[in-house]
C-alpha positions in Angstrom: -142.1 69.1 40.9 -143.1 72.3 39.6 -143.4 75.7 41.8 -147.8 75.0 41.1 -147.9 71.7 42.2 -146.5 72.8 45.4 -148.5 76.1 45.3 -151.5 73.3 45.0 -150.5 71.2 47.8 -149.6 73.6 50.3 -152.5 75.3 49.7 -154.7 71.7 50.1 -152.7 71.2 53.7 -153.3 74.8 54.8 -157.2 74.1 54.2 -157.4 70.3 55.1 -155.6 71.6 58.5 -158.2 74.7 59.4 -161.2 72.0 58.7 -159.4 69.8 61.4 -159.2 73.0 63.9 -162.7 73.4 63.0 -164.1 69.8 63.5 -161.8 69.7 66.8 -163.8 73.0 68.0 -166.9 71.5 67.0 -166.5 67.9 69.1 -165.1 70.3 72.0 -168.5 72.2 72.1 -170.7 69.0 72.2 -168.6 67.2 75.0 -169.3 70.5 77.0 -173.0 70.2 76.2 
């Protein structure tokens, strides 16, 4: 493994892990609708 591959990754987790925050937030506001 280089250092960018894991640069790549992390950086793909962070992201796919605020979208999940996001789409949680989202389904949250609807139920309370």
């Amino acid at each position: 493994r280089s250092e960018v591959v894991e640069t790549i990754l992390a950086a793909f987790f962070k992201s796919s892990v605020d979208h999940t925050k996001k789409a949680r937030e989202l389904i949250i506001k609807k139920k309370k609708r």
